[in-house]
Each structure stands twice: as structure tokens, then as C-alpha cells.
C-alpha positions as CSV (number, residue, x, y, z in Angstrom):
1,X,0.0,0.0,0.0
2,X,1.5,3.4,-0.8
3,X,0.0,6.4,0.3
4,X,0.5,9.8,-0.6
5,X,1.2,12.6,2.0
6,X,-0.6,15.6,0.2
7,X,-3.7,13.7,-0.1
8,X,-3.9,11.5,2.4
9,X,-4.8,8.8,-0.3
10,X,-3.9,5.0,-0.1
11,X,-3.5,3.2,-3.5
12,X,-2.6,-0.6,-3.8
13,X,0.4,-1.5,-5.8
14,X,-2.6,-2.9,-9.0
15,X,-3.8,-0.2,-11.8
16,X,-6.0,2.6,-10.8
17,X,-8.1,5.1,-11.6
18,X,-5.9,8.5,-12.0
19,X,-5.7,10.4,-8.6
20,X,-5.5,13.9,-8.8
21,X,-3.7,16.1,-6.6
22,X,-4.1,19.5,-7.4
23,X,-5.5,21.2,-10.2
24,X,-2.2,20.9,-12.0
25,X,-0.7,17.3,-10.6
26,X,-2.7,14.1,-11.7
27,X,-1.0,10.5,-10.6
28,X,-1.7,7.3,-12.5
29,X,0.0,3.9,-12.2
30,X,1.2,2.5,-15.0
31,X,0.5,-1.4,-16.0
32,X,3.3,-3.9,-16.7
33,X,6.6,-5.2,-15.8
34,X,7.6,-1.5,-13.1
35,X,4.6,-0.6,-12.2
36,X,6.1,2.8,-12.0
37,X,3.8,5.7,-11.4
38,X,3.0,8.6,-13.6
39,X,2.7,12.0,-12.6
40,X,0.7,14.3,-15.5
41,X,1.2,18.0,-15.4
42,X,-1.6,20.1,-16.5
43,X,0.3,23.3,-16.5
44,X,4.6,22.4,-17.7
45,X,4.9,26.2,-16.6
46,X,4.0,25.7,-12.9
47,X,7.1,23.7,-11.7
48,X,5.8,24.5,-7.9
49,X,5.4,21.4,-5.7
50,X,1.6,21.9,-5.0
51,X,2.1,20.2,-1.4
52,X,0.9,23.1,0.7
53,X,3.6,22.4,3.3
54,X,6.4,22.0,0.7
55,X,7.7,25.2,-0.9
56,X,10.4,23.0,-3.4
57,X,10.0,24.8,-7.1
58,X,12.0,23.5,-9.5
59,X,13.3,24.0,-12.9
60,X,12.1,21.6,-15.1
61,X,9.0,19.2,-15.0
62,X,10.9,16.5,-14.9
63,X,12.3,17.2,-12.0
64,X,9.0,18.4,-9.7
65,X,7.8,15.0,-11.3
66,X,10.5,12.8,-9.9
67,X,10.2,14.6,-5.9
68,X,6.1,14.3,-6.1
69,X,7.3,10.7,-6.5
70,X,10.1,10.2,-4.6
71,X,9.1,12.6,-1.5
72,X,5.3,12.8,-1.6
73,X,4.0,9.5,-2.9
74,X,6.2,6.8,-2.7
75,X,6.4,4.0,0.0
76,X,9.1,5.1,3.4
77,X,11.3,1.9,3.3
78,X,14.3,3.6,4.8
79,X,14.1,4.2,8.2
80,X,17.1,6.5,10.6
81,X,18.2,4.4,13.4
82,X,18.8,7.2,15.4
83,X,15.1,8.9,15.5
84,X,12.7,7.0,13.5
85,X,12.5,9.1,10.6
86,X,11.5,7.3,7.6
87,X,12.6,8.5,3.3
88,X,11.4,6.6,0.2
89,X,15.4,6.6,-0.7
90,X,18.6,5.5,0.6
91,X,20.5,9.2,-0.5
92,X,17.4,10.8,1.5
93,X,18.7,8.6,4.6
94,X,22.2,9.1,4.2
95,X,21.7,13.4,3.6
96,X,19.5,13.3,7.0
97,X,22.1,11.0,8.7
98,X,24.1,14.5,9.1
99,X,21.0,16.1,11.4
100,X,22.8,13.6,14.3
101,X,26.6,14.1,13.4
102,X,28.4,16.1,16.1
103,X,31.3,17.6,13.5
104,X,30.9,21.3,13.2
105,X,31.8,23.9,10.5
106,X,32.6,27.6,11.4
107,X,31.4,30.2,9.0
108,X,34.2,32.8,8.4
109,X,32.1,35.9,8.3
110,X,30.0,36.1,11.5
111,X,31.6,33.3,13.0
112,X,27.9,31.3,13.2
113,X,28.8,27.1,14.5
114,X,27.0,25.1,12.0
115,X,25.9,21.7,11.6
116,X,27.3,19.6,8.3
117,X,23.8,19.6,7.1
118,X,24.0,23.1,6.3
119,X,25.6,24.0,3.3
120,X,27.8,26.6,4.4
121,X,28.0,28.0,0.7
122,X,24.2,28.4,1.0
123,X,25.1,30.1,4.2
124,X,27.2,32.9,3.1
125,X,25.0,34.2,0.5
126,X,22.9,35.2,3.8
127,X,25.5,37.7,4.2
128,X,26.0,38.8,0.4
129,X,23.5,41.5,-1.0
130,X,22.4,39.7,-3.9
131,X,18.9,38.9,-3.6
132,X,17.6,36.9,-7.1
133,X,14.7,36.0,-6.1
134,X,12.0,38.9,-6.7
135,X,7.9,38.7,-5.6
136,X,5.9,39.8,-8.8
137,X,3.2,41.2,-7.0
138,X,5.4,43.1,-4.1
139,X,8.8,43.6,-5.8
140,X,10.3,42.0,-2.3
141,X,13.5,40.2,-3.0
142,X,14.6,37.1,-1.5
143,X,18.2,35.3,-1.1
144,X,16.0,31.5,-1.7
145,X,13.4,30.7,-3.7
146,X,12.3,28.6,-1.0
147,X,11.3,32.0,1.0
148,X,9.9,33.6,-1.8
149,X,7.5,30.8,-2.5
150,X,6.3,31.1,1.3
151,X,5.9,35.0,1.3
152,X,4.0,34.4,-1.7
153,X,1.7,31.8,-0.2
154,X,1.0,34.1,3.1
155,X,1.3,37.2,2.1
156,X,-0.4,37.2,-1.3
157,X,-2.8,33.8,-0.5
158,X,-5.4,36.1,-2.1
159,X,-3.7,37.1,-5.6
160,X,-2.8,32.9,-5.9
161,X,-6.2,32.0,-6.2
């Protein structure tokens, strides 16, 4: 049984009808030897994961595709030792496995400890001025896309639909 954590819907591993997730993000298994599943995108201009609690945006379809599968809709086989967290891929495991490493990296501008999860490149643009990511509707600027795509979703919830 695979179930999908936008929807909250359980599909068995056999051919279904076509689930759809959003107004842009249909899902439909696909018959024969891989059973893989299919994600159809109504709009190939909206790469925006349509998860309201994910703000991933992407550049191509084929990569939104792949995470609505791998992240949002695929079964949790691999499960951290250390506190129970389950992914749907061994990489997804291995990248979390750094959330319980002790090993510290200092950054050289404000002297901030950080864990080896963070990317410390990521990091230092906080202290660069370039901003690249602009709000069409504000003209705000932010350093990740990531915040954009929430400012957008709170502060202009009203212009989105």
C-alpha cells in the first residue's frame, strides 16, 4: 500500500483510476513489468510542488515529477536508526544521517557554528547583498526561492487563487 502525504490517499500496488492532486498534478499507475507511477502535469509552466507544506519549485517538470514521486508518494522503506525518521530513498537517509553528526563547520564571516547539514556556501550568500529572487506582485526580493514561495503563499494567499 502506498500512500500519498498531500492527499492523504492510499493506492494498492494494481492499476487505478488516475488520482488527482491539485488542479495541475494528476497520478496514475502505470500497468506492466515496473509498475512505476506517472505524474501528468496540466500546466509544464507551474514547476511549484503543489504540497501546501512543501515550498520546493524546480526547474524543469521533470524534475517536480521525480520529488512528487520520490518525496510525496512513494512508499518510506528507509528508516534512521537514530530517531525514527523514515525516506522513500537510501540518498534521502544518508543526507538526513548529518541532522545527528556532532562535526561542526565555522562560517568565516559572522563566525555562526554550523551543523554539516547546512551548506555553508548556502550560508554565506545570507551575508552577500544579492537577492535573485523577486515577488511579482510586491517587488520584495529574497536570497532563496524557498522563501519567496512562502511569502508568496501568506502574504499574497489572495492574488494565488
Amino acid at each position: 500500500m502506498i500512500s500519498c502525504s498531500f492527499s492523504g490517499l492510499k493506492a494498492d500496488r494494481a492499476e487505478g483510476p488516475a488520482i488527482k492532486l491539485s488542479e495541475n498534478v494528476t497520478i496514475r499507475r502505470r500497468t506492466g513489468k515496473g509498475k512505476s507511477l506517472f505524474v501528468y502535469l496540466q500546466d509544464q509552466s507551474n514547476l511549484n510542488c503543489p504540497v501546501a507544506t512543501c515550498t520546493k519549485s524546480f526547474s524543469s517538470s521533470t524534475f517536480l515529477k521525480a520529488h512528487i514521486r520520490k518525496v510525496h508518494y512513494s512508499e518510506k522503506k528507509h528508516m534512521c536508526e537514530v530517531c525514527g525518521a523514515s525516506f522513500t530513498a537510501q540518498y534521502l537517509l544518508r543526507r538526513h544521517s548529518a541532522v545527528h553528526a556532532t562535526e561542526r563547520v565555522q562560517c568565516p564571516v559572522c563566525k555562526k557554528m554550523l551543523s554539516l547539514r547546512t551548506n555553508l556556501a548556502q550560508h554565506l550568500r545570507s551575508h552577500s547583498d544579492t537577492r535573485r529572487h523577486e515577488c511579482v506582485s510586491c517587488g520584495k526580493r529574497f536570497l532563496r526561492s524557498s522563501t519567496l514561495k512562502v511569502h508568496l503563499k501568506t502574504a499574497h494567499k489572495e492574488a494565488m487563487t
